[in-house]
TIMI-559484 format. One record per residue (C-alpha): x, y, z; residue in one letter. Coordinates in steps of 0.001 Angstrom, whole numbers, plus 500000, padded with zeros to 6 digits. Each point is the difference from the previous one (the first is absolute). Layout:
% TIMI-559484
<c1 X	c2 Y	c3 Z	r A> $
...
END
This chain:
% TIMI-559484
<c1 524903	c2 491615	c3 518040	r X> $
<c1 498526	c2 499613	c3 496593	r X> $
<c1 498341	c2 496813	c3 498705	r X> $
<c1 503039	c2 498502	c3 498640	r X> $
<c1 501835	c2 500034	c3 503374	r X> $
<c1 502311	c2 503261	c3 499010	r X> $
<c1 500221	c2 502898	c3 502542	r X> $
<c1 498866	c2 503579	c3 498848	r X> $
<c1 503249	c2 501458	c3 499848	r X> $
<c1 501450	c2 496639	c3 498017	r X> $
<c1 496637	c2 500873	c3 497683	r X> $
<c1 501025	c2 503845	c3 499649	r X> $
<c1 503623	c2 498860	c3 499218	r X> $
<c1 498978	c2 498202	c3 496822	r X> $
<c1 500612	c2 500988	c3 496626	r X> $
<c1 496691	c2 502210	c3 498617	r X> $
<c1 500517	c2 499100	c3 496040	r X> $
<c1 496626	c2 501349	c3 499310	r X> $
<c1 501564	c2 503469	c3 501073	r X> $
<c1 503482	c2 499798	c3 498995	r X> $
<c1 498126	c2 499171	c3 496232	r X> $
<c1 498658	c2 503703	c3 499671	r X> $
<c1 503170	c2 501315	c3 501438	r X> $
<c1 501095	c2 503386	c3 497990	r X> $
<c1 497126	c2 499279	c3 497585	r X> $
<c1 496994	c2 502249	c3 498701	r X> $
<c1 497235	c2 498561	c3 500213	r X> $
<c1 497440	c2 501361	c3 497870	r X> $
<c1 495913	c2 499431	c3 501092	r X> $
<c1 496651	c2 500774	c3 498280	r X> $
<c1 497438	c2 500137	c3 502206	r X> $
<c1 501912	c2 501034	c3 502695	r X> $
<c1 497048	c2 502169	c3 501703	r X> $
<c1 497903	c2 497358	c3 500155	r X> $
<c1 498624	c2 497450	c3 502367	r X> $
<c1 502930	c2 497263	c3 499149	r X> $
<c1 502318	c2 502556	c3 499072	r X> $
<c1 500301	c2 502063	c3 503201	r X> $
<c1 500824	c2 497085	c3 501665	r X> $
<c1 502534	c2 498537	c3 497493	r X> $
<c1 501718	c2 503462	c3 500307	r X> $
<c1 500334	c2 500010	c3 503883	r X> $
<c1 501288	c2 496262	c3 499690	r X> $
<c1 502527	c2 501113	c3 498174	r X> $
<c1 500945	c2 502870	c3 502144	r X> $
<c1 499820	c2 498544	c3 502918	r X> $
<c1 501506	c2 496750	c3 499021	r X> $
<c1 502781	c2 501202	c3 497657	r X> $
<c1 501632	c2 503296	c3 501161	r X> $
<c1 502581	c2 499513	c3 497522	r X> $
<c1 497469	c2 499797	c3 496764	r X> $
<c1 501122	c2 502928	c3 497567	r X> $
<c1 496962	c2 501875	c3 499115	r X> $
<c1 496402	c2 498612	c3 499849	r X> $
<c1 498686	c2 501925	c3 496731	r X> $
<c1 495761	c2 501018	c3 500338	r X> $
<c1 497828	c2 499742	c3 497134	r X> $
<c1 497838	c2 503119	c3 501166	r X> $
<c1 497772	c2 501720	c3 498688	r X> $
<c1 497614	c2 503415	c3 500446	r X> $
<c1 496891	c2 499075	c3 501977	r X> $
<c1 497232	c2 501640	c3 501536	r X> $
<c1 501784	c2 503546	c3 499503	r X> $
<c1 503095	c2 498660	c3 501765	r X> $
<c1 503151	c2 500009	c3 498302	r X> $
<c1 502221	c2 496678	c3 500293	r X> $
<c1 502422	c2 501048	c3 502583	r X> $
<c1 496971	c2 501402	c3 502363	r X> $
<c1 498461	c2 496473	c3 499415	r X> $
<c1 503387	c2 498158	c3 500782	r X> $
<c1 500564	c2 502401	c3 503538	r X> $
<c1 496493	c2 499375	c3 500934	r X> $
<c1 500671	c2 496048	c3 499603	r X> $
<c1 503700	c2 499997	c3 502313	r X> $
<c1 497810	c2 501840	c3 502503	r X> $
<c1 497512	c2 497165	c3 499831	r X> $
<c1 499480	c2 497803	c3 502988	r X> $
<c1 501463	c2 497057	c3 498540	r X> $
<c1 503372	c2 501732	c3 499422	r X> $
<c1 500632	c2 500812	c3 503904	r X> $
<c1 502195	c2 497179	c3 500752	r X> $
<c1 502217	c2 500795	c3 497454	r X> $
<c1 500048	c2 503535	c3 500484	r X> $
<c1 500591	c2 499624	c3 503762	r X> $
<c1 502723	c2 497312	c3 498596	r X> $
<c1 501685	c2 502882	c3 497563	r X> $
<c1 499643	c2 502943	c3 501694	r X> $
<c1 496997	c2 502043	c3 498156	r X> $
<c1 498584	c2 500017	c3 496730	r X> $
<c1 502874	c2 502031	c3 498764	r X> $
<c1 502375	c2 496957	c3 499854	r X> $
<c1 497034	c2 497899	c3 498515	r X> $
<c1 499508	c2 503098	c3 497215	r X> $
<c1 503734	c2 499440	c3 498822	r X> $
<c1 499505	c2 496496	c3 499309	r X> $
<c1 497089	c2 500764	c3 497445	r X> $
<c1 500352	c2 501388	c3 496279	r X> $
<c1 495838	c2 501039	c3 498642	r X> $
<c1 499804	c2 499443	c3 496384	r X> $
<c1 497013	c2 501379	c3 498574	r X> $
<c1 497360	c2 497874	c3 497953	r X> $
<c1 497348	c2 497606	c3 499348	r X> $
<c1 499875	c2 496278	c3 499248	r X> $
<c1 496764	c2 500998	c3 498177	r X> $
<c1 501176	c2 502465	c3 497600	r X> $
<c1 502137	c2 498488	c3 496504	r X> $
<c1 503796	c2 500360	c3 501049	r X> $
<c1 498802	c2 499604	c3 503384	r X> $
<c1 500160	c2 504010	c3 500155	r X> $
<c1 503516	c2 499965	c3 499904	r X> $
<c1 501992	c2 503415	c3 498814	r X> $
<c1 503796	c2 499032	c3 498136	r X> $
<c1 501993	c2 501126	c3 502968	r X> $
<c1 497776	c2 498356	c3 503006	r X> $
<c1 499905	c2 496442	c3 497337	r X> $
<c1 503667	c2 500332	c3 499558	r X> $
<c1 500643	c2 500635	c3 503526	r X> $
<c1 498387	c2 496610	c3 500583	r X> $
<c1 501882	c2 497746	c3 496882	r X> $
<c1 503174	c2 501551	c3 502038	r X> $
<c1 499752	c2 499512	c3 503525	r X> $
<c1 497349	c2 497318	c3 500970	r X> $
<c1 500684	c2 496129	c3 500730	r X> $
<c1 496439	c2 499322	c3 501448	r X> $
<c1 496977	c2 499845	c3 498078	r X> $
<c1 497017	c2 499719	c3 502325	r X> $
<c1 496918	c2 500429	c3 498565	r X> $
<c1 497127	c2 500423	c3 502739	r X> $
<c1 497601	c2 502185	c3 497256	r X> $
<c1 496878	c2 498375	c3 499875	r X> $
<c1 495620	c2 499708	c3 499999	r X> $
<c1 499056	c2 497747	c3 502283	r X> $
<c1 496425	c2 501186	c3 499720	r X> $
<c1 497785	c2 497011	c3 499098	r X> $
<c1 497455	c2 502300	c3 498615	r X> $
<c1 502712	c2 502167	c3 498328	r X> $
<c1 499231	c2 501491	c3 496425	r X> $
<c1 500697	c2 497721	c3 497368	r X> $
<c1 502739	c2 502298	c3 497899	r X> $
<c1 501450	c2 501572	c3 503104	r X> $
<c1 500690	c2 496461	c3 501308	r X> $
<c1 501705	c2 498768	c3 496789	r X> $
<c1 502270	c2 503561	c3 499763	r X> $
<c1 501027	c2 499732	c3 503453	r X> $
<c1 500215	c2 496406	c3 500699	r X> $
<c1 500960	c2 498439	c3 496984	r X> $
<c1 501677	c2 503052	c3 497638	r X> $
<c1 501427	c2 501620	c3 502917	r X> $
<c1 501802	c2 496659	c3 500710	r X> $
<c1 501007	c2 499679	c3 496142	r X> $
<c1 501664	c2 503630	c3 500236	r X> $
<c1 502238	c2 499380	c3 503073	r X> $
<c1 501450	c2 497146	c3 498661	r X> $
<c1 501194	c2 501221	c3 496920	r X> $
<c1 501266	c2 502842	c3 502423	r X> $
<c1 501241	c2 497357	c3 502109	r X> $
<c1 502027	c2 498771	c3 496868	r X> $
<c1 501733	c2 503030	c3 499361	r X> $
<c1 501689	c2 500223	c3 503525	r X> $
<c1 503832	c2 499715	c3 499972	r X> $
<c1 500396	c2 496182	c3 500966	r X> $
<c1 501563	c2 499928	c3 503803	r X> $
<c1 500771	c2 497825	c3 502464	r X> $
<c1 479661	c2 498589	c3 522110	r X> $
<c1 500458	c2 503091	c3 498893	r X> $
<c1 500992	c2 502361	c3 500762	r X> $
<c1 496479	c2 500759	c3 501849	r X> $
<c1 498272	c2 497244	c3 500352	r X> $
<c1 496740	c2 499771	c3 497997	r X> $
<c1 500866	c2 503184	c3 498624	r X> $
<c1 497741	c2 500708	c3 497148	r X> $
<c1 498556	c2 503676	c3 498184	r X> $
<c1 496785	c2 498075	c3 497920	r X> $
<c1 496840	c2 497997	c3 500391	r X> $
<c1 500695	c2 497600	c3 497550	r X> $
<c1 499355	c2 496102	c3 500622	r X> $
<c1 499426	c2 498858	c3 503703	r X> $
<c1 500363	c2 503179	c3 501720	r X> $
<c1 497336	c2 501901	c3 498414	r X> $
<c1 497854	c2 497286	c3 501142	r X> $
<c1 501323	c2 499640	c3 503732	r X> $
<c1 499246	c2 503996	c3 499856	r X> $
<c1 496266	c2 499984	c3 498764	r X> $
<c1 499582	c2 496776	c3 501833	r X> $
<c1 501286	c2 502024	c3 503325	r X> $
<c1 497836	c2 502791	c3 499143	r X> $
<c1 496966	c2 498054	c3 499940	r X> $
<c1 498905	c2 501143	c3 496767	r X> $
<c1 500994	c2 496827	c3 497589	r X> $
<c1 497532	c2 496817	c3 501291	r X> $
<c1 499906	c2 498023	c3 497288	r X> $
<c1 502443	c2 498635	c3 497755	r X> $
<c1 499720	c2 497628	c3 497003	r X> $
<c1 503216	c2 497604	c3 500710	r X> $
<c1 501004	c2 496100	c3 500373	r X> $
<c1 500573	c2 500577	c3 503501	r X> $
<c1 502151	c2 496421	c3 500176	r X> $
<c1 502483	c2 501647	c3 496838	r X> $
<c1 503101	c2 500991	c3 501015	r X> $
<c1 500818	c2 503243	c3 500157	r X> $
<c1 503525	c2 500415	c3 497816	r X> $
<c1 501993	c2 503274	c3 500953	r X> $
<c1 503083	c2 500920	c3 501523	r X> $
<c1 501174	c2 502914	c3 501588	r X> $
<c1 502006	c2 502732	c3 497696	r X> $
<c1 503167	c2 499589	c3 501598	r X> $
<c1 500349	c2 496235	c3 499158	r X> $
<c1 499513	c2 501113	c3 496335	r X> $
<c1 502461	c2 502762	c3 500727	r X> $
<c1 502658	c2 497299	c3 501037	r X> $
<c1 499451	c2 498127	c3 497531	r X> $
<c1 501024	c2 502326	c3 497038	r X> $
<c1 502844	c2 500922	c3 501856	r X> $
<c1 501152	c2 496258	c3 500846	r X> $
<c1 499426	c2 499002	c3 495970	r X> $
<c1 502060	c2 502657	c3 498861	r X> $
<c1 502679	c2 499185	c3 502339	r X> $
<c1 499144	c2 496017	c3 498579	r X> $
<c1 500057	c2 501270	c3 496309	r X> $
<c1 503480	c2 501136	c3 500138	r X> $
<c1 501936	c2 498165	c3 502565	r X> $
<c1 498951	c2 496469	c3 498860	r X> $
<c1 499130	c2 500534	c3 495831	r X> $
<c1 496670	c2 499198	c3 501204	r X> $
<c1 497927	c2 500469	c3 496654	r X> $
<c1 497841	c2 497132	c3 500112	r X> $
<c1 498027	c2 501822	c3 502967	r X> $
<c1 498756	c2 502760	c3 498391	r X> $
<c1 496547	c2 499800	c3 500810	r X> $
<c1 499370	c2 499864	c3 504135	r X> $
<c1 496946	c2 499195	c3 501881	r X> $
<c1 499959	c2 501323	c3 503541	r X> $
<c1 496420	c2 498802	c3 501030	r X> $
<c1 498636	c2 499382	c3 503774	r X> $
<c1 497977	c2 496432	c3 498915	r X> $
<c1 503272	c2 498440	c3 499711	r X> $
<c1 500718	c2 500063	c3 503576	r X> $
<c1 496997	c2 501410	c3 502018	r X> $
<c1 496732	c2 500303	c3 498909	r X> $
<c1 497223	c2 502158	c3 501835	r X> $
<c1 496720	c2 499649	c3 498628	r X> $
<c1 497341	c2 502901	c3 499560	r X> $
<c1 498278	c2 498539	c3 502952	r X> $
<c1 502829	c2 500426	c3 502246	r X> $
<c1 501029	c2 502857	c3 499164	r X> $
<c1 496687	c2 501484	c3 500536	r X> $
<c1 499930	c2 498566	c3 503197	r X> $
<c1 503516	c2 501082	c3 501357	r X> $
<c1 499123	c2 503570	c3 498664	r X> $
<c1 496708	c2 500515	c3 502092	r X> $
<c1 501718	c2 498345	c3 502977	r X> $
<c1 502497	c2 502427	c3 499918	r X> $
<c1 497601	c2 503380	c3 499310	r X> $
<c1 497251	c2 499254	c3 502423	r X> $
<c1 502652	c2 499042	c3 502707	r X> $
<c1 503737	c2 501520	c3 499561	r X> $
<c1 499931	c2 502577	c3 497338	r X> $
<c1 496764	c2 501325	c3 499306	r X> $
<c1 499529	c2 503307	c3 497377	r X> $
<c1 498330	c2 502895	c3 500522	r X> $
<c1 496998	c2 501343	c3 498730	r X> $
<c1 498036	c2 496229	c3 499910	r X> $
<c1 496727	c2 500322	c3 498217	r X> $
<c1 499023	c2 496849	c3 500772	r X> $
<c1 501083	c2 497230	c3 502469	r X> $
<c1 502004	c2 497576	c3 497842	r X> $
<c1 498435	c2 496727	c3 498639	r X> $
<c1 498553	c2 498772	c3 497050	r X> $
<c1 501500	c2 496712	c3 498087	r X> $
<c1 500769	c2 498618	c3 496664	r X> $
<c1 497786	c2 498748	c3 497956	r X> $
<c1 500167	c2 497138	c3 497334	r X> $
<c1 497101	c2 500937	c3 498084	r X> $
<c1 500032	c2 503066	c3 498157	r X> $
<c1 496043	c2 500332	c3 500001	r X> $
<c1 500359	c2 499990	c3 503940	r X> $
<c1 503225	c2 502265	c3 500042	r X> $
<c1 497953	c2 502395	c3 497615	r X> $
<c1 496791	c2 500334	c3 502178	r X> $
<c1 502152	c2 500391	c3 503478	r X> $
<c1 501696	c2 502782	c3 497492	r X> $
<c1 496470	c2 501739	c3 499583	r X> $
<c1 499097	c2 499745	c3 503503	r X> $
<c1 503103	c2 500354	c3 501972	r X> $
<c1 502435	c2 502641	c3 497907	r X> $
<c1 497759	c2 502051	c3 497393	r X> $
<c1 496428	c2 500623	c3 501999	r X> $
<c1 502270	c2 500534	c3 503364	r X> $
<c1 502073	c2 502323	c3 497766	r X> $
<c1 497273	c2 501854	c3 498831	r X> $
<c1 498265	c2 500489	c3 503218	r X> $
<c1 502959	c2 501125	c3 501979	r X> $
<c1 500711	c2 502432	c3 496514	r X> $
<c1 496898	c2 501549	c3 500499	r X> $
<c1 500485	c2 500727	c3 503997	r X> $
<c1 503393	c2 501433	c3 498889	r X> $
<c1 498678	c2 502289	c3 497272	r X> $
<c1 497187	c2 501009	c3 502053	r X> $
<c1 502279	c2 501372	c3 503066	r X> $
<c1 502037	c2 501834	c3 497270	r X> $
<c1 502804	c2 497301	c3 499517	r X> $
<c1 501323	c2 498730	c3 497156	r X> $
<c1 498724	c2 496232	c3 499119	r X> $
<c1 502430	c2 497763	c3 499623	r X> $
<c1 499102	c2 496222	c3 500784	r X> $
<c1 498864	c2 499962	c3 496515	r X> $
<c1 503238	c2 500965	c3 498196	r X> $
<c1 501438	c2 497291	c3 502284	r X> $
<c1 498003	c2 497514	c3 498963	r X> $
<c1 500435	c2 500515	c3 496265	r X> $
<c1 503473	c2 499820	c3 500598	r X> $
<c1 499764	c2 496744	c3 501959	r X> $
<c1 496941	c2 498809	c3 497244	r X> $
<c1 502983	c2 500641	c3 497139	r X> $
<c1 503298	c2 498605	c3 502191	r X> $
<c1 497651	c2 496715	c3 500109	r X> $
<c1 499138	c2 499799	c3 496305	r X> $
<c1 503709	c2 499345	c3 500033	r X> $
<c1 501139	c2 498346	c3 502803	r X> $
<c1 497061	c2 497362	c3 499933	r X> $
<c1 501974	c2 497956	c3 497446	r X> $
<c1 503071	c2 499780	c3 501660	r X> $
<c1 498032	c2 498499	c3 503038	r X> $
<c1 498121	c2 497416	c3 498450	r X> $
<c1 502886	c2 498564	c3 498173	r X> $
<c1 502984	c2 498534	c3 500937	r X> $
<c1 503343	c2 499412	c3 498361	r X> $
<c1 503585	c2 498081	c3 500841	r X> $
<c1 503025	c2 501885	c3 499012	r X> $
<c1 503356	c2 497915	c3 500372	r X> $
<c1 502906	c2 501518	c3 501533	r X> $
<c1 502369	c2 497385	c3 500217	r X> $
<c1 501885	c2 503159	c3 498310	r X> $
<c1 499901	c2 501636	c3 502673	r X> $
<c1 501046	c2 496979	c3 502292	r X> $
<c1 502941	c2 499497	c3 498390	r X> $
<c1 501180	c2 503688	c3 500476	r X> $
<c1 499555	c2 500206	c3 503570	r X> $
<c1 501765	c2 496941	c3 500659	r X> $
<c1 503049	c2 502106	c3 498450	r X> $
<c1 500269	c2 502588	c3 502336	r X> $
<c1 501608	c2 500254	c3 503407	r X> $
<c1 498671	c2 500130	c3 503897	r X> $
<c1 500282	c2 503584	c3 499240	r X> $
<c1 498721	c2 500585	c3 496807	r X> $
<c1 496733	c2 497905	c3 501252	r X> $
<c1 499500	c2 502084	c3 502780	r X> $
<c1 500254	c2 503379	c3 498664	r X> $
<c1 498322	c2 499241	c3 496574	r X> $
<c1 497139	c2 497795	c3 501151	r X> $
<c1 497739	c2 497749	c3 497338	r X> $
<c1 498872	c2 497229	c3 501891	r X> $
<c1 497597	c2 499882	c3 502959	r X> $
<c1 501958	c2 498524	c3 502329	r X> $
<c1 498837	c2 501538	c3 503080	r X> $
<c1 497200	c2 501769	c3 498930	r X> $
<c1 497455	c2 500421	c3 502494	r X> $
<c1 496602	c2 500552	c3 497784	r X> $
<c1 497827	c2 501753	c3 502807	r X> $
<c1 503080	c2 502498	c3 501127	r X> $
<c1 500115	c2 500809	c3 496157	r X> $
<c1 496406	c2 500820	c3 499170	r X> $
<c1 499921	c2 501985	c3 503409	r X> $
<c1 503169	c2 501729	c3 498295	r X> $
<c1 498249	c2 500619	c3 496926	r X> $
<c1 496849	c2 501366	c3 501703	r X> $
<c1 502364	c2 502206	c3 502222	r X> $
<c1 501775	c2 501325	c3 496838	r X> $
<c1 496689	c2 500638	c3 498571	r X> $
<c1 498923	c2 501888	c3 502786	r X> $
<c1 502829	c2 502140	c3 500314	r X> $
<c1 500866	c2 500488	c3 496794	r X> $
<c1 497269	c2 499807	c3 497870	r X> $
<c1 496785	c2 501150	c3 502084	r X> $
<c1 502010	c2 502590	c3 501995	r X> $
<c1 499121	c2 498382	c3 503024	r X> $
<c1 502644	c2 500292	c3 503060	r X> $
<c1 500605	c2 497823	c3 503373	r X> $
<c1 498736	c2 502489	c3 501823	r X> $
<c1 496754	c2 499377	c3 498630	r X> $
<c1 499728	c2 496379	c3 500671	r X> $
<c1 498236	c2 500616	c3 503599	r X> $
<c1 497083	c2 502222	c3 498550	r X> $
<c1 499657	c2 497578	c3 497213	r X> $
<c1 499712	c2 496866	c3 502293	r X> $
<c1 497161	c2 502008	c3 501652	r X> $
<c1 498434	c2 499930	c3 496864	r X> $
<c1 500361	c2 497154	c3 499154	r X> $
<c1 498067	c2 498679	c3 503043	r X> $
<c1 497550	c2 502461	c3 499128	r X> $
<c1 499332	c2 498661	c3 496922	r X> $
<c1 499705	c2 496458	c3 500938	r X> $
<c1 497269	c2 501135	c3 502170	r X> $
<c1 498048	c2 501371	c3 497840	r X> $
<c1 500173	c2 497071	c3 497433	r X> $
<c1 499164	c2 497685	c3 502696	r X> $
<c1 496915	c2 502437	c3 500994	r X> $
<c1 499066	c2 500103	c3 496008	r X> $
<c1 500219	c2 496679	c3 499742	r X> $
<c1 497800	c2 498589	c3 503137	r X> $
<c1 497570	c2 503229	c3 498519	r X> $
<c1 499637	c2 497992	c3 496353	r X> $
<c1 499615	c2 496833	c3 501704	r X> $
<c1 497297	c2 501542	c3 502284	r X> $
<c1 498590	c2 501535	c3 496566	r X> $
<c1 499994	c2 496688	c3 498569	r X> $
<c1 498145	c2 498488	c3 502775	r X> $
<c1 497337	c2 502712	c3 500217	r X> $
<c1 499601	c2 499472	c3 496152	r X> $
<c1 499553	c2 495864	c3 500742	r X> $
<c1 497622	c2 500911	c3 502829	r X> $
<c1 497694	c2 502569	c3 497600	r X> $
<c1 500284	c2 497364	c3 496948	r X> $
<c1 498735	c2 497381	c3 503012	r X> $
<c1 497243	c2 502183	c3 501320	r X> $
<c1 498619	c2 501553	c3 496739	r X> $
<c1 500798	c2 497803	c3 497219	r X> $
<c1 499777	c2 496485	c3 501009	r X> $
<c1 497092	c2 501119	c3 503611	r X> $
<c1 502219	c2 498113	c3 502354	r X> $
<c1 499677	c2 501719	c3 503138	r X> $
<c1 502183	c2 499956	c3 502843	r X> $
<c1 498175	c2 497956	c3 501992	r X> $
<c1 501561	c2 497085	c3 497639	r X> $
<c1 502985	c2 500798	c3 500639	r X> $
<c1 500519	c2 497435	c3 502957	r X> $
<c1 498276	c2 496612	c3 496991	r X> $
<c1 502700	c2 501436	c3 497158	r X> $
<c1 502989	c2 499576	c3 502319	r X> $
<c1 499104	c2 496653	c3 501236	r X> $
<c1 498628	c2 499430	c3 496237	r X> $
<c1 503500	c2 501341	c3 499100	r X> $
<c1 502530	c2 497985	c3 502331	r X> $
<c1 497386	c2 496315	c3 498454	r X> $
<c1 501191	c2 501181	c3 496225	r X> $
<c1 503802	c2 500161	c3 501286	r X> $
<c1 499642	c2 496782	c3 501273	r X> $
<c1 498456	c2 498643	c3 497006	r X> $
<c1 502456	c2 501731	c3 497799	r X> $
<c1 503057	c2 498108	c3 501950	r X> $
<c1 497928	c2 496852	c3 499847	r X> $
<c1 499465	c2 500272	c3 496009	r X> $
<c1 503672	c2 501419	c3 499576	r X> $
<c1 501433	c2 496927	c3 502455	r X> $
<c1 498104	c2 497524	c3 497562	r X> $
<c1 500553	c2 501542	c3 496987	r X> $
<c1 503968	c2 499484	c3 500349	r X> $
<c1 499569	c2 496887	c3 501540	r X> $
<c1 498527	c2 498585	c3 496830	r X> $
<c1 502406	c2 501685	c3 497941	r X> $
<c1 503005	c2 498343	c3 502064	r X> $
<c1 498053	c2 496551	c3 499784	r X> $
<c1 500080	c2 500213	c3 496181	r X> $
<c1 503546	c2 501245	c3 499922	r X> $
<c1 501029	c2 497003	c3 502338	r X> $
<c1 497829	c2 497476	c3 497339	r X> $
<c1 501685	c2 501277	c3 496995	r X> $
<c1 503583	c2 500227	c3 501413	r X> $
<c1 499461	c2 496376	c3 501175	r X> $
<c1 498527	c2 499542	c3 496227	r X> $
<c1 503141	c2 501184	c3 498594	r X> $
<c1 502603	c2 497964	c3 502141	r X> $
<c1 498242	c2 496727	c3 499549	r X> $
<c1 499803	c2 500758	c3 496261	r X> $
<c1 503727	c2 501142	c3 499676	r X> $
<c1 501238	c2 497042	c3 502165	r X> $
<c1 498075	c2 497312	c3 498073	r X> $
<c1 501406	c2 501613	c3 496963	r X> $
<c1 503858	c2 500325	c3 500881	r X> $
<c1 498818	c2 495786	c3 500828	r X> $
<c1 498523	c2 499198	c3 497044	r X> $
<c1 503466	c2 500066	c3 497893	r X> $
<c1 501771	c2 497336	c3 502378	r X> $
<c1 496954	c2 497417	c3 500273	r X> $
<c1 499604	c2 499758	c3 496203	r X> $
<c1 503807	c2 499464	c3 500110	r X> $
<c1 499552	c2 497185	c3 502270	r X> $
<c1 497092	c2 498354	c3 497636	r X> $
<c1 502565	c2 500273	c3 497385	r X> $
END
């Protein structure tokens, strides 16, 4: 029974107008191999099995020609539900046309019959081709991101005018939170320079997904022009901070889904003050880094913790900005369009968070990330949890072993420094526990006077406002 007190089968029986809009129509997607891409192009297979052809942007990479690149990507894990749904990646391959080019190059890298091919049989323009490295070279950026976007829509202009998923947490980067949840799990980030009370604004890909699909299908079934410019943002609805986030993410890897390989037991915090964040830096990445280097190179191993940690040092340069600000996007846009589609249509193409359970996600995510990302299978989720315990054993040991260093150093600084033998030992505490008592005493009167001359100057102020507010009406009266 869904939310709106229809039965499944009266939900499945619904129109789908998001699907029946790409109906015989080629759809034609840059960036299709990458991180949003992929999972546009499953959507659409697995969603619309009577779309015409979805037409790749590809190009040569790494030594592997563009239809190696596009096999290797319906064989991916994130395509199994809609192979198992098709019948093999054979099926899948028929759907898809590889164009070859780049966004990058002037013409987009187009030859006459490939550019022609596109004027002449595409409806769909989606354009996925993109930086989205913060630190990205200046005149790279502005070729990809800004000329590249010029060139396809002049292309677009020349066309013949025409009428949770599916893996949940699925992801193939390190980018934004989960990079963090992953070195945080690791135990080898344990500081980080953050608002912790800041929300944390970021949705996952498949919302985003939906949402190009739903505005297209908004675009042309309703004239829609005014909305051409969408904001699908998480703050709207539900907002996370850092600090929570951080929180649910180290519940889940110490106790549910911990990785392998932990250097360290996970911990740390974040840190308002960048002169704090910066010396827990020092001490707790780069001269941990460097020791454990050194052990490495010495048994013949190649270091490592180092390269990490520049690549951590650098991924904070730009991240830090992004979590000490905050910004409010509207998306009353975006309102408006959902309230447009069907029991369906809501169901299938999700962009709101009804029913999102935040925990169950980030344990998705750190699954995902596991699996996907860090190679790291089920089956290994015993030996890891062994670890893990491990690990918190010997932090707690190194940590009682620093406090008992500290002490010994207060005892030596006692004995040799200041000549206060043990045998005072037994005057200081009593000499101690007098100085608490005082400092309650001092602290109890301290306040107390301060309340006293609050209490005076409040009653001050109300005798002074009252005779005023009176003044006006007795001078009426002697009038």
């Amino acid at each position: 029974m869904s939310s709106e007190g229809f039965t499944e089968t009266e939900v499945d029986a619904m129109a789908d107008r998001i699907a029946e809009t790409f109906s015989g129509m080629n759809v034609f997607i840059t960036g299709g191999t990458g991180f949003m891409g992929k999972v546009l192009v499953e959507k659409l297979l697995r969603k619309c099995p009577d779309i015409g052809k979805i037409i790749l942007f590809v190009r040569e990479k790494k030594g592997k020609l563009p239809k190696q690149r596009l096999e290797e990507m319906l064989n991916d894990d994130l395509f199994e539900k809609v192979r198992n749904l098709r019948g093999g990646v054979d099926p899948l391959l028929a759907k898809m046309h590889i164009v070859t080019g780049d966004v990058i190059e002037p013409d987009l890298g187009l030859n006459n019959n490939d550019r022609q091919f596109i004027i002449q049989e595409v409806n769909f323009i989606i354009h996925a081709a993109a930086t989205i490295r913060f630190d990205e070279e200046l005149r790279k950026a502005v070729l990809l991101n800004v000329r590249g976007t010029k060139l396809i829509l002049e292309l677009a202009k020349e066309l013949i005018p025409i009428w949770q998923e599916p893996v949940p947490g699925w992801t193939d980067n390190i980018n934004g939170p989960t990079g963090l949840l992953i070195g945080a799990g690791k135990g080898v980030i344990r500081s980080m320079y953050c608002k912790s009370n800041s929300y944390a604004d970021y949705l996952p890909v498949d919302v985003f997904i939906n949402g190009i699909m739903i505005m297209a299908w908004n675009y042309l079934h309703y004239g829609d022009k005014k909305s051409n410019v969408v904001n699908f943002t998480s703050s709207a609805e539900i907002k996370v901070t850092w600090l929570e986030m951080i929180d649910a993410g180290r519940e889940i890897i110490m106790n549910r889904v911990p990785l392998n390989g932990v250097v360290w037991y996970p911990g740390g915090s974040m840190k308002h003050s960048r002169l704090y964040h910066n010396i827990c830096v020092l001490f707790f990445h780069w001269i941990p880094a460097i020791i454990l280097d050194t052990l490495l190179f010495c048994l013949g191993y190649k270091p490592v913790l180092m390269r990490v940690h520049r690549r951590i040092s650098k991924g904070f340069d730009v991240f830090e900005y992004y979590t000490n600000n905050q910004w409010d996007f509207k998306s009353d846009i975006a309102q408006t369009v959902r309230q447009r589609l069907n029991t369906r249509e809501r169901r299938d193409y999700k962009v709101d968070a009804i029913g999102l359970d935040i925990l169950k996600y980030f344990e998705d995510c750190i699954r995902a990330a596991r699996k996907y990302i860090l190679k790291e299978y089920d089956d290994t989720l015993p030996a890891a949890r062994r670890h893990m315990k491990i690990m918190w054993f010997v932090d707690l040991v190194v940590r009682l072993d620093i406090l008992k260093y500290f002490e010994d150093c207060i005892r030596a600084a006692r004995k040799y420094i200041l000549k206060e033998y043990d045998d005072t030992l037994p005057a200081a505490r009593r000499h101690m526990k007098i100085m608490w008592f005082v400092d309650l005493v001092v602290r109890c009167l301290f306040w107390g006077l301060i309340l006293y001359w609050l209490s005076g100057w409040c009653s001050s102020l109300y005798t002074a406002t009252v005779g005023y507010k009176d003044t006006p009406a007795v001078l009426g009266t002697s009038i």
